[in-house]
N, C-alpha and C positions, 0 to 999 in steps of 0.2 A: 342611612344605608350601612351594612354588617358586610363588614370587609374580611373575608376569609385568606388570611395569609397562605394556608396550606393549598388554595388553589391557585394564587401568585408564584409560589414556589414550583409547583410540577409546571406550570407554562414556563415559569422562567428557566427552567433546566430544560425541559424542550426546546426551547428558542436556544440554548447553549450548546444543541447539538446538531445545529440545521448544518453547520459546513461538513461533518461526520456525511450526512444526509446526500449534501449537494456532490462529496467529493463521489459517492457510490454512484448516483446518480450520470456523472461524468465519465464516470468506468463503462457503466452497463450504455451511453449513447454511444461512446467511443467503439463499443465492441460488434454493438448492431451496424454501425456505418460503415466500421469496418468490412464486416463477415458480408452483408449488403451489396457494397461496392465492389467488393473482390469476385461474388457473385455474378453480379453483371460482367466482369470484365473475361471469367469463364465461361459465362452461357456465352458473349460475343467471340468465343475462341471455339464454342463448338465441344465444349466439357459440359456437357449440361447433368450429367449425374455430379460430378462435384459441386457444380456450382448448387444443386438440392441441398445437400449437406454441408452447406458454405457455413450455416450459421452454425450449427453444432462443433464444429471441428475444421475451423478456417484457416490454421496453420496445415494439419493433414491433408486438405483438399487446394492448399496452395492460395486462399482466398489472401491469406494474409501478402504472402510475396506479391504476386500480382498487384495488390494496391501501392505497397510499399517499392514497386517500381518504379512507379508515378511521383510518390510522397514519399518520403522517406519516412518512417516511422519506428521501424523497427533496430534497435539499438548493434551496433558491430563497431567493432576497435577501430580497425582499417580507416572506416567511412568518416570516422570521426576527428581522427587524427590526421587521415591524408585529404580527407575532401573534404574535409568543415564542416562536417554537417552536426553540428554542436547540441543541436535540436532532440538530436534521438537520444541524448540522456534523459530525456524530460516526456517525449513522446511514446518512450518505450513503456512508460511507469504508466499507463492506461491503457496499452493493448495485452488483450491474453489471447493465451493459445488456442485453447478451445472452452466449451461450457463450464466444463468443469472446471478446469483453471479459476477460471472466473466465480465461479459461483463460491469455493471456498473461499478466496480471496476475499470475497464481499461481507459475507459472512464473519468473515475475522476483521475484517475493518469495521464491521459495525458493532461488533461487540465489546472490541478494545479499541476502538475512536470514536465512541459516543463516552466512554469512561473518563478517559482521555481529556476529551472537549472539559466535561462535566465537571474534573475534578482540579485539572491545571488550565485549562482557561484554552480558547482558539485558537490564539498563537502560537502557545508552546506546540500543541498538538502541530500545526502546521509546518514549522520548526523544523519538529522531529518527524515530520511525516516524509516531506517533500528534502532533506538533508539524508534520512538516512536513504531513499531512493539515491540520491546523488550520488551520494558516495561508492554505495554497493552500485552504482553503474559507474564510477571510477576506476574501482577495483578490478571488475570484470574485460575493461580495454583496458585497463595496465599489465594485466599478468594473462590475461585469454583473449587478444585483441583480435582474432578472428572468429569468437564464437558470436553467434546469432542469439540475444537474450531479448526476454519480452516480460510484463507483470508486477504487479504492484508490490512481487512479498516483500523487497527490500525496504520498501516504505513503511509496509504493516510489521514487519521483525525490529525497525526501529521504534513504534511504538513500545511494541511488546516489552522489547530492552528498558523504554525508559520507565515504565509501571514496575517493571521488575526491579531496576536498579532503584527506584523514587524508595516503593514499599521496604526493601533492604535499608537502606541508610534512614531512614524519617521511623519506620516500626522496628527494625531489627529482625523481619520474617524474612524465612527463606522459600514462602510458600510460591512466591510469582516466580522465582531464580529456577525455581524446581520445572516448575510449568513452561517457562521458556526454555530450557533446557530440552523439555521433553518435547516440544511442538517443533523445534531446530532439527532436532534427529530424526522424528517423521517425516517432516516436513523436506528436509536437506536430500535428507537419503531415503525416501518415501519407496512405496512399497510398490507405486502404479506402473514402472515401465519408463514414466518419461524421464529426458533429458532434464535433470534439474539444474539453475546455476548457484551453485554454492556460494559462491563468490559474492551475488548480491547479498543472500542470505546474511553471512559473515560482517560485510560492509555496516548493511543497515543496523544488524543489531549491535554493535561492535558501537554506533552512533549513537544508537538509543540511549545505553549502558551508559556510557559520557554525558549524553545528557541529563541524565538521572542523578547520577552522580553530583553534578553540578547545581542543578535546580533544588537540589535535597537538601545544600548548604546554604543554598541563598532565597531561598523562597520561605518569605516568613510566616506563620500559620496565625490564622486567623479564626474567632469562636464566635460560632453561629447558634441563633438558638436552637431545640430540640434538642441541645448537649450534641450535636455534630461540626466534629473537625472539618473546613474545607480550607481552600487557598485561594491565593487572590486570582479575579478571573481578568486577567489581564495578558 
């Protein structure tokens, strides 16, 4: 039987991307249950035109508070510090605000956390996924401890930071540095109207960078055939 390595390789990188996969996956359930349940608990309040537009725009039509009344979900300084609820730094990094929130969100985690997964291994990606969330929701109730934040970007800007810082120290480009840079500024101070929190923003990529940094010194390169560089997937 003729064993085709090159079709071993595309499953085995597939299979190297499924947490990329699962975590989107997690986002978009979290989002529908949410926008869902906030629904019901509008239509039982007699808002039945919001609750319509619950899933589109769950924060603007309130779907989001309403549930987060019940559950705490949605990440605040105050709640965190004076009421323990330790929880919404962690709960807050899957709920978005509305569609679109989300839909960019997803979109950039899938493109730069399947690379991610692909090229430093599950764990690192995890690392740096769910750390720079952390942090950029550290930041944000240390210095704006009554603002209301919600969204995964601080998780995906610490990606971003650590491809950008890796490719920087391991090639000597400045081409991801450039790119991260420009997607901060959009993205930070975007052009749509909403409330953005900088703060996470800053946190997670600030985490990434660090990470990058570090893994770029210590992670030893490894030669695969086809003449391509990868690293160890661990």
């Amino acid at each position: 039987m003729r064993y085709d390595r090159r079709m071993f390789r595309g499953r085995f990188f597939a299979y190297r991307r499924r947490v990329t996969r699962i975590l989107i996956a997690t986002n978009i359930l979290v989002y529908v249950l949410v926008s869902l349940a906030g629904a019901l608990l509008l239509a039982l309040r007699g808002d039945y035109v919001k609750a319509v537009f619950a899933l589109l725009v769950p924060d603007f039509t309130g779907a989001i508070w309403e549930v987060h009344r019940i559950v705490p979900i949605v990440l605040q300084g105050y709640e965190v510090m004076y009421l323990n609820r330790w929880w919404e730094l962690l709960t807050s990094m899957f709920v978005h605000a509305n569609l679109l929130h989300i839909l960019f969100n997803m979109l950039a985690l899938k493109s730069i956390g399947e690379v991610t997964e692909v090229t430093m291994g599950t764990k690192r990606m995890l690392i740096a996924y769910f750390l720079g969330g952390l942090v950029g929701g550290v930041l944000t109730i240390t210095i704006a401890p009554f603002m209301y934040t919600v969204g995964a970007s601080g998780a995906i800007f610490s990606i971003i930071g650590l491809l950008a810082m890796f490719e920087y120290k391991r090639f000597g480009s400045m081409r991801s540095i450039n790119w991260a840079i420009m997607i901060f500024i959009i993205s930070s101070f975007g052009f749509g109207g909403e409330v953005v929190n900088v703060l996470a923003h800053i946190g997670g990529l600030a985490t990434g960078l660090a990470l990058g940094f570090i893994w770029a010194i210590s992670i030893p390169r490894i030669r695969f055939e086809y003449s391509h560089t990868y690293y160890p997937y661990t």
